[in-house]
Rosetta silent file (secondary structure, phi, psi, omega in degrees, C-alpha in Angstrom):
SEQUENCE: XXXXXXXXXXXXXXXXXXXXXXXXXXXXXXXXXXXXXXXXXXXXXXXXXXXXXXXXXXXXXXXXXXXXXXXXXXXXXXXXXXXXXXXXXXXXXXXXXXXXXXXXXXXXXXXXXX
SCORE:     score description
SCORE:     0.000 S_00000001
   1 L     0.000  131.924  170.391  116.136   99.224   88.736 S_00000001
   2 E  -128.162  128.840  176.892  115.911   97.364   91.877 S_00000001
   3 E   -93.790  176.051 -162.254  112.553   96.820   93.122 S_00000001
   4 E  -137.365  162.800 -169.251  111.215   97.032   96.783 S_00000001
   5 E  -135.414  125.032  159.174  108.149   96.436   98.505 S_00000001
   6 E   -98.615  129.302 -155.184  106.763   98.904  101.127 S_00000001
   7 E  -127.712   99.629 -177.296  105.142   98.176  103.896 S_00000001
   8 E  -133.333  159.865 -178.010  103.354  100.984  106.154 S_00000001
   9 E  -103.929  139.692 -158.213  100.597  101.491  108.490 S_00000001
  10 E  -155.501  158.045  165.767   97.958  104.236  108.120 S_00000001
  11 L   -70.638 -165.844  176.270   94.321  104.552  109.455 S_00000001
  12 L   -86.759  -25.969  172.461   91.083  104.759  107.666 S_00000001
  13 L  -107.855   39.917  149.879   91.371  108.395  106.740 S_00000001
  14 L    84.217    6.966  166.630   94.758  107.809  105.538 S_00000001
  15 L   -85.380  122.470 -157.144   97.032  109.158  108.652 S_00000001
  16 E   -83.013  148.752  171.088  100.063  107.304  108.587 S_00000001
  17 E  -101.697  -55.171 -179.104  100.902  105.788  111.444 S_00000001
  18 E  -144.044  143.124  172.886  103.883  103.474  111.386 S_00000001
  19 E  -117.801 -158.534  170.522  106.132  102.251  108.942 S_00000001
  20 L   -94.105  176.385  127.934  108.404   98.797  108.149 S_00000001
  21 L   -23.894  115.368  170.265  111.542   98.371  106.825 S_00000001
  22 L   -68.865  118.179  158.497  111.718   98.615  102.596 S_00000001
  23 E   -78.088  114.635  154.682  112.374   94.661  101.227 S_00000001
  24 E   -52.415  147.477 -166.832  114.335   94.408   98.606 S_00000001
  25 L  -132.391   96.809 -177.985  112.832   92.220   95.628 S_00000001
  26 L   -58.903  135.810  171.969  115.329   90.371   93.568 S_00000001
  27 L   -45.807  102.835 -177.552  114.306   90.730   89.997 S_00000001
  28 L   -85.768  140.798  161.760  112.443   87.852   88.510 S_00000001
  29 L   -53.263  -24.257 -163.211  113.294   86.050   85.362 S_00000001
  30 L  -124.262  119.028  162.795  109.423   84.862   84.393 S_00000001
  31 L   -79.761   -6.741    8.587  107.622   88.465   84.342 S_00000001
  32 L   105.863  -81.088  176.009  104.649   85.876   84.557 S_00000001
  33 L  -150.936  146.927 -150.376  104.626   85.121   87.978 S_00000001
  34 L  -134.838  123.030  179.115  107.001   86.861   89.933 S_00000001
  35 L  -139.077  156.967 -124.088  107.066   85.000   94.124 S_00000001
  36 L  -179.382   81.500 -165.396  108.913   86.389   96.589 S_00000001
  37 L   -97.211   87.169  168.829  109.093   84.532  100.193 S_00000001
  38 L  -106.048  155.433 -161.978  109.482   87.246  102.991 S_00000001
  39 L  -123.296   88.043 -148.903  109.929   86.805  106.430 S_00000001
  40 L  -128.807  171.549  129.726  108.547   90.192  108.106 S_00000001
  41 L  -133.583  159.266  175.651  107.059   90.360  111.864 S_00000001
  42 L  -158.195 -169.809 -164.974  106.027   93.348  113.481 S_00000001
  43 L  -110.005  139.002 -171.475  103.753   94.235  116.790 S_00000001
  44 L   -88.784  118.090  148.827   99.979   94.529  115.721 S_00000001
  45 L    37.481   89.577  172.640   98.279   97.760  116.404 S_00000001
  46 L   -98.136   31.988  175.885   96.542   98.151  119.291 S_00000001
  47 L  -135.774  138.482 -172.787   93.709  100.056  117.744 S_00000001
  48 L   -90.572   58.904 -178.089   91.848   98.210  114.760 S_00000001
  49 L  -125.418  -20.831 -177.018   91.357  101.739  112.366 S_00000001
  50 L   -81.588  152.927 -178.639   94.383  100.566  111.144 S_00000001
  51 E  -118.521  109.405 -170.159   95.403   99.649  107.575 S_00000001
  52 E   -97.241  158.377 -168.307   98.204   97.964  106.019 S_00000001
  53 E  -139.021  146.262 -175.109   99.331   98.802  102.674 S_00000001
  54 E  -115.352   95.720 -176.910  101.561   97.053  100.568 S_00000001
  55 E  -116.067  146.717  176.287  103.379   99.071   97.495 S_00000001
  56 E   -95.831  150.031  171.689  106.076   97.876   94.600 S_00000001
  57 E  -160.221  152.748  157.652  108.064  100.857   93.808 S_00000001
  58 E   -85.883  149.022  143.700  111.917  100.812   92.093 S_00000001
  59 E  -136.229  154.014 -160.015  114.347  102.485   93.094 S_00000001
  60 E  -112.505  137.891 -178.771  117.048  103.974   90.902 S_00000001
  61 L     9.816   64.397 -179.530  120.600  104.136   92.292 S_00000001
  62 L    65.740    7.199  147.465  119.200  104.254   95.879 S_00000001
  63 E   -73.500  134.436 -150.031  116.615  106.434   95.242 S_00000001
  64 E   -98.975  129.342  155.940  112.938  105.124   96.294 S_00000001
  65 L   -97.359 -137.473 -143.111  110.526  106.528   93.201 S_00000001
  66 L   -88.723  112.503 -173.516  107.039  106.541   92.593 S_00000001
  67 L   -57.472  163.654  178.630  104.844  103.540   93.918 S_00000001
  68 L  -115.790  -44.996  143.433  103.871  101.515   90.825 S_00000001
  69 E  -152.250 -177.398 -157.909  101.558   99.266   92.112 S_00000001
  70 E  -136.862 -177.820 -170.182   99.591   98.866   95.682 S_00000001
  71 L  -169.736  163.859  174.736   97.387   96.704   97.758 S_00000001
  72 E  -161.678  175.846  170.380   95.992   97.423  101.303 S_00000001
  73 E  -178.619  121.614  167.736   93.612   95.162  104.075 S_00000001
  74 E   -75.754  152.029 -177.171   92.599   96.243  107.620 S_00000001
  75 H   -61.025  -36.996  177.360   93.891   94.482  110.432 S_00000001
  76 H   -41.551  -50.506 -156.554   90.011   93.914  111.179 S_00000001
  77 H   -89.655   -9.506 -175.001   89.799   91.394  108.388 S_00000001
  78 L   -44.900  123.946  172.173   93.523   90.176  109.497 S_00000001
  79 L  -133.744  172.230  175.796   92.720   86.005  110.472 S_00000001
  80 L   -90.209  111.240 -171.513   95.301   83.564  110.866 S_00000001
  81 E   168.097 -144.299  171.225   95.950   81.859  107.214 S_00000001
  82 E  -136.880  136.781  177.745   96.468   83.205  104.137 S_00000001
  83 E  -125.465  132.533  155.432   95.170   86.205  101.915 S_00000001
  84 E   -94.978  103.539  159.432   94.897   86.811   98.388 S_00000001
  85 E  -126.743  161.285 -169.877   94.624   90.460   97.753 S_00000001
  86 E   -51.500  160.984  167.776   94.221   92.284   94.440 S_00000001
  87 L  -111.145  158.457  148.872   97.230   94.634   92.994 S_00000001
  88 E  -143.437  159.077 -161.332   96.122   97.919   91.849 S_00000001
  89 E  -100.864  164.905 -162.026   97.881  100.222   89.587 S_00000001
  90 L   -85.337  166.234   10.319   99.177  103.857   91.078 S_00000001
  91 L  -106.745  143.842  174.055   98.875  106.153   92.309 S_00000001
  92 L   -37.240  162.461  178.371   98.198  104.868   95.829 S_00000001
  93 L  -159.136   88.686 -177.767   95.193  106.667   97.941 S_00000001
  94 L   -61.757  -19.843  157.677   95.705  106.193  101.802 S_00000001
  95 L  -104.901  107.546  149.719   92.119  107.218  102.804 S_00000001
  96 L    25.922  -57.287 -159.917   89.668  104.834  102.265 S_00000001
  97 L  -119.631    5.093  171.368   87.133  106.459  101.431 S_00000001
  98 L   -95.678  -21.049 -170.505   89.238  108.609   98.436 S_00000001
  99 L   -52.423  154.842 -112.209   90.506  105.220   96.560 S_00000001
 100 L   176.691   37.578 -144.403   90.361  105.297   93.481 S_00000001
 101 L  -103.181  106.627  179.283   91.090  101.286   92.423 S_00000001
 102 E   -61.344   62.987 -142.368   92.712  100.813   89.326 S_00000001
 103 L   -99.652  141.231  154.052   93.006   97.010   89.495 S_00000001
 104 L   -33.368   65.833 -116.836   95.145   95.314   87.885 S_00000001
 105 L   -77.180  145.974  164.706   93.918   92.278   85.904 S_00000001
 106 L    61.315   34.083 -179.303   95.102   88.495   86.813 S_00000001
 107 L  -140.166  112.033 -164.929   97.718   90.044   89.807 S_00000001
 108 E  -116.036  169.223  166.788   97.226   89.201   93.633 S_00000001
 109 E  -127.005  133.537  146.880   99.976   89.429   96.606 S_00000001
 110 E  -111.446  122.604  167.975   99.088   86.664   98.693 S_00000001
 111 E  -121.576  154.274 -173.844  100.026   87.002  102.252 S_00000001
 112 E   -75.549   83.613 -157.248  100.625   84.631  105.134 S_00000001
 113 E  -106.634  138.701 -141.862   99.566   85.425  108.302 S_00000001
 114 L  -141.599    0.000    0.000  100.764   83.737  111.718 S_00000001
C-alpha cells in the first residue's frame, strides 16, 4: 500500500471545481503520530464558495482506492497561520450540507498557511 493525500477544490454544494496533484505519503514507522511536511502552493480561488478537502486514500499497485479518511475548511475561514482540523472517517460527502461526520477520535491534519 502506498498512501497519498488528495487535495481538491469543490464548492458548498459539492461541485468540484479544481484539483491538485496526489502527494505521496511515505509510510510511517510510529502508527501513533504519523507527520508529513509538504510543500504544496496553488492560486486561491477567486470566489470564496469554495472548499478544500483533504483525503488519505492507498493506492494498490498504482491504483488510487477508496478515500479512508477526510478533512475539509473553506477558504473563508483560510487566515495566515496554522490550522488544526479534525480527520473524519469515510466515506467523504462534498456538499456541505449532506456531511455526514464520522470523526475520528484524537486525529487532526494541521495545516500551514502562508
Amino acid at each position: 500500500n502506498d498512501p497519498v493525500l488528495v487535495v481538491g477544490v469543490y464548492g458548498h454544494g459539492g461541485g468540484f471545481k479544481f484539483p491538485f496533484a496526489d502527494i505521496p505519503l511515505k509510510p510511517a514507522h510510529d502508527k501513533a503520530i504519523l507527520r508529513f511536511d509538504i510543500g504544496a502552493k496553488t492560486a486561491i480561488p477567486d470566489d470564496y464558495d469554495s472548499v478544500v478537502f483533504f483525503e488519505l486514500k492507498n493506492k494498490i499497485k498504482g491504483t488510487g482506492q477508496a478515500t479512508k479518511y477526510w478533512t475539509c475548511v473553506s477558504f473563508n475561514l483560510l487566515r495566515q497561520g496554522a490550522l488544526e482540523l479534525p480527520i473524519y472517517k469515510a466515506p467523504v460527502e462534498y456538499c456541505l450540507s449532506k456531511q455526514k461526520r464520522d470523526l475520528k477520535a484524537n486525529s487532526y491534519i494541521n495545516v500551514q498557511v502562508h
